[in-house]
VORO-863189 format. One record per residue (C-alpha): x, y, z; residue number from 1. Coordinates in steps of 0.05 Angstrom, whole numbers, plus 5000, padded with zeros to 4 digits. Example, Ala and Ser with C-alpha at 12.3 -4.5 7.8 and 13.67 -1.06 7.14 Angstrom:
<rs>
{east=5246&north=4910&up=5156&num=1}
{east=5273&north=4979&up=5143&num=2}
</rs>
This chain:
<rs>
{east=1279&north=0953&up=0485&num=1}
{east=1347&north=0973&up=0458&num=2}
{east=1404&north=0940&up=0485&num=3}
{east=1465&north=0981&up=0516&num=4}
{east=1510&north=1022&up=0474&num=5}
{east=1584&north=1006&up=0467&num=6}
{east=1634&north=1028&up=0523&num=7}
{east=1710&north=1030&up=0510&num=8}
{east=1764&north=1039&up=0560&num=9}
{east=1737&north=1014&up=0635&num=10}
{east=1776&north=0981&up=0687&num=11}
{east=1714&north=0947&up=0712&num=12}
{east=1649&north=0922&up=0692&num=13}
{east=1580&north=0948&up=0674&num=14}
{east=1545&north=0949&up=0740&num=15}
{east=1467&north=0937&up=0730&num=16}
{east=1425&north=0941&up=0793&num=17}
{east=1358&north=0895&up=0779&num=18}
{east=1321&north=0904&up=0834&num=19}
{east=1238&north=0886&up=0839&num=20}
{east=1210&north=0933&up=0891&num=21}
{east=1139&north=0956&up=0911&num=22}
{east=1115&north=1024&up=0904&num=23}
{east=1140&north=1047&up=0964&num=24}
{east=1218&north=1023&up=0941&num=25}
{east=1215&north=0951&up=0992&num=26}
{east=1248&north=0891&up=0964&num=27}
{east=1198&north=0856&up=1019&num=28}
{east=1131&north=0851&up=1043&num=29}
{east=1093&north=0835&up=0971&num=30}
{east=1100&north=0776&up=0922&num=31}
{east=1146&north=0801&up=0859&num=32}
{east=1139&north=0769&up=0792&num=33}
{east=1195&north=0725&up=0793&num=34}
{east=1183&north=0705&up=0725&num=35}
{east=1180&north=0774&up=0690&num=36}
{east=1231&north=0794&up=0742&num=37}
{east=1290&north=0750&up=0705&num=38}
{east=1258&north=0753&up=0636&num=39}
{east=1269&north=0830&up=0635&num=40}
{east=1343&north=0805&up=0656&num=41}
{east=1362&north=0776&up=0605&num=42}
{east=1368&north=0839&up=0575&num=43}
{east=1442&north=0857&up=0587&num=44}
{east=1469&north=0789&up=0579&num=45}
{east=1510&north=0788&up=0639&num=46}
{east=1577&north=0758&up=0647&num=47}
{east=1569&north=0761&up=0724&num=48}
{east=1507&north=0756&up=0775&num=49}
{east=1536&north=0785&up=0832&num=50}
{east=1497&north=0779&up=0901&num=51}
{east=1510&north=0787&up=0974&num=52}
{east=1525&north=0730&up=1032&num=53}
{east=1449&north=0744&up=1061&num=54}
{east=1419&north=0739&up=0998&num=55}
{east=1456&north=0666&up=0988&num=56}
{east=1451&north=0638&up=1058&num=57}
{east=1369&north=0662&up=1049&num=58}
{east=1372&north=0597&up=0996&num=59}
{east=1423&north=0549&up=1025&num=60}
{east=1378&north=0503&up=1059&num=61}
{east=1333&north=0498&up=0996&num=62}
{east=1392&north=0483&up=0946&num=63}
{east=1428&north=0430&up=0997&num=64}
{east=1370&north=0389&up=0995&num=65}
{east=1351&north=0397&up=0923&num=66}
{east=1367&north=0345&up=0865&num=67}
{east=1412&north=0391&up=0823&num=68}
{east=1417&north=0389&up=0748&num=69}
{east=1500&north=0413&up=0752&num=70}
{east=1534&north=0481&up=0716&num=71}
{east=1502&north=0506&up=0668&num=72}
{east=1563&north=0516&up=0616&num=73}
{east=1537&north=0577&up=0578&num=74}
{east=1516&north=0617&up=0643&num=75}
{east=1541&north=0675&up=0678&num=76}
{east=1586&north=0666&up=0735&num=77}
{east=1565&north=0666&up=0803&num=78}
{east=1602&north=0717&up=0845&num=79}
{east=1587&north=0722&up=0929&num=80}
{east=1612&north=0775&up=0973&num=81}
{east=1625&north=0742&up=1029&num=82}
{east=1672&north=0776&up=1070&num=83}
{east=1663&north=0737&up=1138&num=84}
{east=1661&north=0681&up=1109&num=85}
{east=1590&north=0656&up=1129&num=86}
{east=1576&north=0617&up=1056&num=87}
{east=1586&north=0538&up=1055&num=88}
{east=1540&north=0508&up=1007&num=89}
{east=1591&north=0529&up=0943&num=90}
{east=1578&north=0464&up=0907&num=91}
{east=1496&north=0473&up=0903&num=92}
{east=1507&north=0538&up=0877&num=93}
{east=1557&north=0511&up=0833&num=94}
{east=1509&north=0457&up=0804&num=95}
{east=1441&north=0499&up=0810&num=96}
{east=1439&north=0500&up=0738&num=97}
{east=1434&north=0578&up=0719&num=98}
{east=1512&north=0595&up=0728&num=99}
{east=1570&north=0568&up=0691&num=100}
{east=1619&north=0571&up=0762&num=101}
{east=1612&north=0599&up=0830&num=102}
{east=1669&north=0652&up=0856&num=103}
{east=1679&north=0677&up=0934&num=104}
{east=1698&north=0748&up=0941&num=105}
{east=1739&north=0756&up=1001&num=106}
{east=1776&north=0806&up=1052&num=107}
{east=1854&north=0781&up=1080&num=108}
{east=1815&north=0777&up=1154&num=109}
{east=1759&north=0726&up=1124&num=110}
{east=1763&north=0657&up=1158&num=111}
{east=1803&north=0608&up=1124&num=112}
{east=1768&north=0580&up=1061&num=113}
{east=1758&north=0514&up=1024&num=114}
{east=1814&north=0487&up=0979&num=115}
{east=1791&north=0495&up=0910&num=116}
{east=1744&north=0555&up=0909&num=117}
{east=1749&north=0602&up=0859&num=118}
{east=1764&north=0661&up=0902&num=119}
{east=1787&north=0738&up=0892&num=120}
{east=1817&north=0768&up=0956&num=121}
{east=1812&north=0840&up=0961&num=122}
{east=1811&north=0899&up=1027&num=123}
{east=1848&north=0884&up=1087&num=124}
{east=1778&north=0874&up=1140&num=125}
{east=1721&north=0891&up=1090&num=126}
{east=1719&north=0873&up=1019&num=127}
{east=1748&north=0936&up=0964&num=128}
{east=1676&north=0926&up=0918&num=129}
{east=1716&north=0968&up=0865&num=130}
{east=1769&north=0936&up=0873&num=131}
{east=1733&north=0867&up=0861&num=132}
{east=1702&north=0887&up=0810&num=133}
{east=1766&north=0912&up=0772&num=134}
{east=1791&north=0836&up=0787&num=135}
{east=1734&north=0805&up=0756&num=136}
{east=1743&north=0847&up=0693&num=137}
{east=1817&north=0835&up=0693&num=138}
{east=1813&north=0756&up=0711&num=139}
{east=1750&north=0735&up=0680&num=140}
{east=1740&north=0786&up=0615&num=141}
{east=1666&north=0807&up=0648&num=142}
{east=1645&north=0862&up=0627&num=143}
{east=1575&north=0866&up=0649&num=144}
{east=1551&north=0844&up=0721&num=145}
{east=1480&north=0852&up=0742&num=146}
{east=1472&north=0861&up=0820&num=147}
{east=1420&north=0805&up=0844&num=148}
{east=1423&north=0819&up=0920&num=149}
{east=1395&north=0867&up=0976&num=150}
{east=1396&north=0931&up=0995&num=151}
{east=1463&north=0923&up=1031&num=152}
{east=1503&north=0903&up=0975&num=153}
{east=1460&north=0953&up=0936&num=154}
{east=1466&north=1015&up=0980&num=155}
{east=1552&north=0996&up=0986&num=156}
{east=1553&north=0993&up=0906&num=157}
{east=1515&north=1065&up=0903&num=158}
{east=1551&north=1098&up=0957&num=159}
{east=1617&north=1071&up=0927&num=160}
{east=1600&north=1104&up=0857&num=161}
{east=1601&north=1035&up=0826&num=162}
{east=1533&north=1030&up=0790&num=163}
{east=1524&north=1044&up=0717&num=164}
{east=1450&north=1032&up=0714&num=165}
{east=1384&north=1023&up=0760&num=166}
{east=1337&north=0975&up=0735&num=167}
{east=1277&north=0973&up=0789&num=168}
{east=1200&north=0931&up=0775&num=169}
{east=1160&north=0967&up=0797&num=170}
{east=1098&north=0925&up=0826&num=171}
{east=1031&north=0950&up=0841&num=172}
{east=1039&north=0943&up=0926&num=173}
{east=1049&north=0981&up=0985&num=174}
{east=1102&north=0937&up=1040&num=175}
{east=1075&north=0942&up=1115&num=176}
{east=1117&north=0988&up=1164&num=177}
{east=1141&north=0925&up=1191&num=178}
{east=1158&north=0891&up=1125&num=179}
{east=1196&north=0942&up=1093&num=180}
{east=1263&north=0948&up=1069&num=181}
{east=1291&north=0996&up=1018&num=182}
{east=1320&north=0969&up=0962&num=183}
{east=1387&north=1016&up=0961&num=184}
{east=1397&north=0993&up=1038&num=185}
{east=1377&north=1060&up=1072&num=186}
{east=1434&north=1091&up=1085&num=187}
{east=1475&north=1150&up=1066&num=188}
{east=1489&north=1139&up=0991&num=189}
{east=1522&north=1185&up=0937&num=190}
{east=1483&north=1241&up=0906&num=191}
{east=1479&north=1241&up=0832&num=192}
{east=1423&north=1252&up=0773&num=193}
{east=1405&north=1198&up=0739&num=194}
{east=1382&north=1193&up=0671&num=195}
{east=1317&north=1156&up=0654&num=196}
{east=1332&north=1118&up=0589&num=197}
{east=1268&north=1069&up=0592&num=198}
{east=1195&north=1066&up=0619&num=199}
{east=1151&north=1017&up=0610&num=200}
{east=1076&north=0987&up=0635&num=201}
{east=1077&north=0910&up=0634&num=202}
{east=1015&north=0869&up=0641&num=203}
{east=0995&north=0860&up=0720&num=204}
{east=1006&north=0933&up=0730&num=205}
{east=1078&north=0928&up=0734&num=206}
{east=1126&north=0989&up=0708&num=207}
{east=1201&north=0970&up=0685&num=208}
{east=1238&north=1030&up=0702&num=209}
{east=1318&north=1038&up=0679&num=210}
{east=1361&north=1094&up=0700&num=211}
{east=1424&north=1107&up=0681&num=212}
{east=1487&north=1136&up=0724&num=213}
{east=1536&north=1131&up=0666&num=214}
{east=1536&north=1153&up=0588&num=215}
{east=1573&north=1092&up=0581&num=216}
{east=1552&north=1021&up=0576&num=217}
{east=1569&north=0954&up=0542&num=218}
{east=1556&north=0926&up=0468&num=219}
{east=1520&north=0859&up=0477&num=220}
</rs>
């Protein structure tokens, strides 16, 4: 599959949402393919994984108690939104060995942090996504970040006008009533027409769909 064209003249990022849902658009309530799942990542060579508090503290526990190979130098960074402030385990993200550093995104009212985090403050009682995402291009050079996170982050990033592309797995289940939970978060989000610009069966009956909200996107 062809990579992304070149883009020229952003104050922000390319915003990829990567998101493995069943046919009925839940990020629960099924089994994904993990493995194909960040395989079909790789494609846009991100500078930045960006992913929500809930989606972190869902894999705290696990990582504090793991033996940890450290950074992985040539990775993305790891950014959190983590506007209340809720994250603690920065050092096992730092060394869980797929991202090169770890950054907190912050609002001013966020409880005080550690000393030493890489941090980006921005909005006065909720985090400003856009502008966080203008800091990270600014600061760090990224210029591609591929969302890795819920529907809440998701549904904020749409609703916002901040996402350049959709990138949803589509897997071969239905998620119970009870289990469900729409991958753009549910609520009210911003109308626009997407563009399909890829759409393909994988083995396991599995269909890689990518739309795109933008004509422009990265070189890679």
């Amino acid at each position: 599959m062809d990579s992304p064209a070149t883009s020229s003249g952003r104050d922000r990022p390319y915003v990829v949402l990567h998101v493995a849902i069943t046919l009925d658009g839940s990020t629960a309530g099924f089994v994904p393919d993990v493995s194909r799942f960040y395989e079909l990542a790789a494609v846009w060579h991100e500078d930045v994984t960006l992913a929500g508090a809930d989606t972190i503290l869902a894999q705290e526990s696990a990582l504090v108690a793991a033996e940890l190979p450290g950074p992985a130098p040539d990775g993305p960074r790891l950014v959190v939104i983590d506007g209340r402030g809720r994250v603690s385990a920065w050092e096992a993200l730092r060394d869980a060995g797929y991202w090169s550093e770890v950054v907190a995104v912050h609002a001013d009212t966020t409880p005080p942090r550690r000393h030493g985090l890489f941090e980006i403050v921005t909005g006065a009682d909720r985090v400003d996504l856009g502008a966080a995402l203008q800091a990270l291009h600014q600061r760090y050079g990224a210029r591609v970040v591929r969302v890795d996170s819920g529907g809440a982050l998701n549904g904020a990033l749409l609703a916002r006008g901040l996402v350049d592309e959709v990138s949803l797995l589509v897997h071969p289940s239905l998620a119970a009533a009870a289990d469900r939970r729409p991958w753009h978060g549910g609520g009210p989000a911003r109308g626009s027409r997407l563009t399909l610009v890829a759409a393909e069966t994988l083995p396991g009956g599995l269909v890689w769909l990518r739309h795109r909200t933008s004509p422009e996107a990265p070189s890679t």
